[in-house]
N, C-alpha and C positions, 0 to 999 in steps of 0.2 A: 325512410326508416333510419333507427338507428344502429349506425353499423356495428360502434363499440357496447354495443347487447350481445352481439355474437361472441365476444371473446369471455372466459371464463370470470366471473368475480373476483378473485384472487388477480387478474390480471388488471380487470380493471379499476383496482384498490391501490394498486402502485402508484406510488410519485418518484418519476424518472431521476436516476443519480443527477445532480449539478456539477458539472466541472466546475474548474474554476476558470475566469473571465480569462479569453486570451487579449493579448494586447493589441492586436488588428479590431476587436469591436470597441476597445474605449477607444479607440485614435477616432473610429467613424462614428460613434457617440459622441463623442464632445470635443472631436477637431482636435486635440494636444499631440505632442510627441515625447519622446524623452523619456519616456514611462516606464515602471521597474515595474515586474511581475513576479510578485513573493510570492504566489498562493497555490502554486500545484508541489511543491517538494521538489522541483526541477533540479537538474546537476547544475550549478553558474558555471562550470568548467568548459561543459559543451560534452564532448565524448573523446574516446580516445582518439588519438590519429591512426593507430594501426586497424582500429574498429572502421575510420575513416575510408583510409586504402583497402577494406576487408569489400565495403561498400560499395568503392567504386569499381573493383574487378567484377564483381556481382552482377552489377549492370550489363556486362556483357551479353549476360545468358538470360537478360529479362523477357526476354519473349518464351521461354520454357516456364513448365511449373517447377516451384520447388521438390524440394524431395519431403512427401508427404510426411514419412518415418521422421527425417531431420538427423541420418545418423553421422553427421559431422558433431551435429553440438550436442546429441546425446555421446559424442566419443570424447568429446572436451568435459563433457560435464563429469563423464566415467574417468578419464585422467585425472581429475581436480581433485574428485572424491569419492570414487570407487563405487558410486554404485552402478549397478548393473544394465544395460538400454532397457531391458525389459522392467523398470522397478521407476523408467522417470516417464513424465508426461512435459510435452511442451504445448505450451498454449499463448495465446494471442494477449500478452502485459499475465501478470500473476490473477490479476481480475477473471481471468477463464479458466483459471484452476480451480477458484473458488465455487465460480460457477459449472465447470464438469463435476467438483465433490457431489456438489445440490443435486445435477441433477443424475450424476451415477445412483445416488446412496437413499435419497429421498424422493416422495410421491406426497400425495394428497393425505391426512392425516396424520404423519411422521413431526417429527419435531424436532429443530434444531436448536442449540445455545451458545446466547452470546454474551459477550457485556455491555453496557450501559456506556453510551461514548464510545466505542469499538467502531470500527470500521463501516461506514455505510452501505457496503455492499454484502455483507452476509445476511441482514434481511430483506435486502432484495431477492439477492439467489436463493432464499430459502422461500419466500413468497413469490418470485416465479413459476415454483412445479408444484403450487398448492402445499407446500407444509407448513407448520406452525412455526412462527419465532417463538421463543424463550428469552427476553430480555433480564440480565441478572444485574439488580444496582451493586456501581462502583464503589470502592475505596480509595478515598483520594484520587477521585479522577482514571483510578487502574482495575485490573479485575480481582474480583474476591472468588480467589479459586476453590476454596473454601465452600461459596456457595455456588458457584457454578457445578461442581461435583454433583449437593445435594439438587439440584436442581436436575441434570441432568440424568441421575439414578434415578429420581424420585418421579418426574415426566416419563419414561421411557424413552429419552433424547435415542433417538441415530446418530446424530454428531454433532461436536463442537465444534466452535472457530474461535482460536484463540490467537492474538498479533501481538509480536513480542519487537521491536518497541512498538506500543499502540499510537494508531493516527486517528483521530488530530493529536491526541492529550502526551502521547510522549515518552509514555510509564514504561517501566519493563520490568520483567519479572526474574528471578534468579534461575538457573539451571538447577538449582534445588528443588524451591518452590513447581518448577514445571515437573523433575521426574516424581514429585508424593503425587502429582496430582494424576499425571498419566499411570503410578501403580498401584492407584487406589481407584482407576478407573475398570468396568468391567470392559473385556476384550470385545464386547462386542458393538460397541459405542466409540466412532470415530473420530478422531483431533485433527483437524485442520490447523495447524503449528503457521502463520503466515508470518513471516520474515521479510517483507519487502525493505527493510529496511536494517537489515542484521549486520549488511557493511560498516555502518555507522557505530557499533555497538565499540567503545573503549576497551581497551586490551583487557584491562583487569574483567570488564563486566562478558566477554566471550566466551561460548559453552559449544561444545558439537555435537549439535542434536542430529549430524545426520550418522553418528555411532547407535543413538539412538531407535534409530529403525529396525537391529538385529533384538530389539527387547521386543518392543512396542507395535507390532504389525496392523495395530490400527492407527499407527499414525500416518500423518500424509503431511509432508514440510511445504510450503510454498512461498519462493521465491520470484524474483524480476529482474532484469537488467534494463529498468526503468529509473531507476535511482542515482547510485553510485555508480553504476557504470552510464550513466547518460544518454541511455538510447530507449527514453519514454517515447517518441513519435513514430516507431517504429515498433512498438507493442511483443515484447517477447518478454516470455515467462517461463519458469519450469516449476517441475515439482518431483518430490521423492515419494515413493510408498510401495508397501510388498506387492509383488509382482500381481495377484489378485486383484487388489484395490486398483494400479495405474490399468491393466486391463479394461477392469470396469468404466474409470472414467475415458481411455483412450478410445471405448465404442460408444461413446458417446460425444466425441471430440469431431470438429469438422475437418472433413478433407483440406489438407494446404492452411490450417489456421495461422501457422507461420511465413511469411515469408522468405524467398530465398536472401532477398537482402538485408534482411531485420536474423538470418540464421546465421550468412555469414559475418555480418558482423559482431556477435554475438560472441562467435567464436575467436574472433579476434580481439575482443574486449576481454573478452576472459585470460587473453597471454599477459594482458596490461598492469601486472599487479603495482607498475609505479604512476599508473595513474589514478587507481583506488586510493593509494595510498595520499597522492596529493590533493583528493578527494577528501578526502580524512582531515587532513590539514587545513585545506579551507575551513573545511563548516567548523571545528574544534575555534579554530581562532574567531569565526565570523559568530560560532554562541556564546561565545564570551564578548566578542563588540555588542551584540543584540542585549545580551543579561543583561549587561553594566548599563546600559541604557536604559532598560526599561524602571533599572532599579532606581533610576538617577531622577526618571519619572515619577518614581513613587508608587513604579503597577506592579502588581501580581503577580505571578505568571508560573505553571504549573513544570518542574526541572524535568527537560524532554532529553532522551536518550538517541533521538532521532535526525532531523536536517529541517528543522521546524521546531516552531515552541508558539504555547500559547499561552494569551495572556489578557487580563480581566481589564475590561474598558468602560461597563457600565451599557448603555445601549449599544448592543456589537454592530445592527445592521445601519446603526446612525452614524457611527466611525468609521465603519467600512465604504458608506456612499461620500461620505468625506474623505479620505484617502484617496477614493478613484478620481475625485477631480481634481485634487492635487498633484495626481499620476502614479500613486502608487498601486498596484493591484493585492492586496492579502485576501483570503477566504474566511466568511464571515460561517459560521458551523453551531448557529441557533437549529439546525436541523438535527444534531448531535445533542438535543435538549442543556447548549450552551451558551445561551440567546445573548448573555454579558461577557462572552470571548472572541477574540478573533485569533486565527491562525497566522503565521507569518512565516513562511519559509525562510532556511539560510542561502544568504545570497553571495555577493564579492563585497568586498570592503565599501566600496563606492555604494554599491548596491543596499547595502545597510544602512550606510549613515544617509543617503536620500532619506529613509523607510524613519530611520529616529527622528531625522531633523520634520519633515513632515506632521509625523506623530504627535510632537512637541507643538508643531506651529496647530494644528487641528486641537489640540489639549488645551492652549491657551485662549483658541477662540471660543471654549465652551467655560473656561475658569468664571 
């Protein structure tokens, strides 16, 4: 028989998220070394070292479960930003956040809304528990909140998912633009506000949406310390929302989804603020090495707010298999209906100019 007939339609309608290549399968692909990996958003930094030493005392007590609750870094995160243990959820990268909202808030006929180019996993998560996506087309690559709104009234949406800066495309939106939209929103239709990426955001462009939770109680923020703080391999995430809503999703959260050593380091990452900061400094200088470059190319490329930018090459999955045998790895995001982009993360100085000079030699063997 066939087995995957037993599983629901909706489940067997999914095409499973793509990471991106890690650099252990091009080395046993095609035998190279040396090879830069631009295409997950990764920190070049590494992670903190007090996140490090958080890590290795951790170890200690690996034979124990963590502590389910996690109320060290729900007490870090309450330091940081006052909100309340009862009001955050942790989960396994920001990716489970998204995926507790789906499956707190949504079932089989319910409807979610996204945008166009937005995130690949909020139609996953919303097509895992049978509800409907609502795809709304883009404005210049960003969301038209505009119509996501009418869309969302207008379907009977349960919730939004909105990513401020958006991956792949970069865009972001002002703290303006976000509060007409959440108060012209009705209370009873939810915003998933995703932030993975909010470290990055330039002083002048930063807003605190988590003031924002004492308006909005149907918002739900979600964040990661996958990015800027450098501890993607290790999958820790949180999220803010009124104490109902984290409820909701925390009983539907797995036992231990965190680790003890991905918790406390976490916590220790979060003392680090001078290494966010040198964090910052990197990618700021290393988007300005990547821009200049690509403009010097003569490409396109859409201005990212993010540790990444994309940018217009014509066939993207034929640039992209050129690249990896050159050695560079970028993520090729024709699945993001951007079949003539590729993504390329920020890297270290070195790490960039491989990635242009490459570029360049692959450009001119197709001139």
């Amino acid at each position: 028989m066939n087995y995957s007939d037993l599983a629901p339609p909706y489940i067997r309608a999914i095409a499973p998220y793509q990471p991106g290549k890690p650099i252990s399968e091009l080395e046993r692909e095609l035998g190279i070394t040396g090879i830069v990996k631009l295409a997950s958003n990764e920190n070049p930094l590494g992670c903190s070292l007090l996140a490090m030493a958080a890590m290795q005392e951790a170890l200690k007590t690996i034979a124990l479960y963590p502590d389910g609750n996690g109320f060290d870094l729900k007490d870090a995160l309450f330091k940081r930003y006052g909100v309340e243990h009862a009001r955050i959820v942790l989960g396994n990268g920001s990716n489970d956040m998204l995926e507790l909202a789906a499956r707190a808030f949504l079932t089989v006929g319910d409807k979610a809304v996204y945008s166009a180019h937005a995130f690949a996993v909020y139609p996953l998560a919303t097509q895992a528990v049978g509800a409907t996506g609502v795809s709304v087309p883009a404005i210049n690559f960003g969301h038209d909140l505009k119509a996501m709104l009418q869309a969302a009234v207008g379907q009977k949406a349960k919730l939004v998912f909105i990513a401020n800066p958006n991956n792949p495309t970069g865009t972001f939106l002002s703290a303006a633009a976000l509060l007409d939209f959440l108060r012209a929103l009705p209370p009873n239709i939810l915003v998933v506000l995703d932030e993975a990426y909010n470290e990055y955001l330039p002083e002048e462009c930063r807003y605190d949406s988590v003031a924002w939770l004492k308006e909005f109680p149907n918002l739900i923020i979600s964040r990661t310390f996958s990015k800027a703080y450098g501890l993607a391999g290790l999958r820790v995430g949180y999220a803010f929302a009124h104490a109902q809503v984290a409820d909701m999703m925390n009983r539907v959260r797995q036992p231990f989804n965190v680790n003890s050593v991905a918790q406390a380091a976490a916590v220790a990452a979060l003392q680090d603020e001078g290494f966010v900061r040198r964090t910052n400094e990197l990618n700021r200088r290393g988007m300005g090495q990547i821009t200049a470059g690509l403009r010097k190319l003569g490409l396109e490329f859409i201005p990212s707010y993010g540790n990444f930018i994309s940018f217009k090459i014509g066939d993207g999955m034929k640039m992209y298999r050129r690249l990896l045998e050159l050695g560079v790895i970028v993520r090729p995001i024709a699945s993001y209906d951007m079949p003539d982009y590729l993504r390329v993360s920020i890297g270290t100085e070195n790490e960039n100019g491989k990635f242009l000079f490459v570029l360049a030699q692959a450009l001119g063997e197709t001139a």
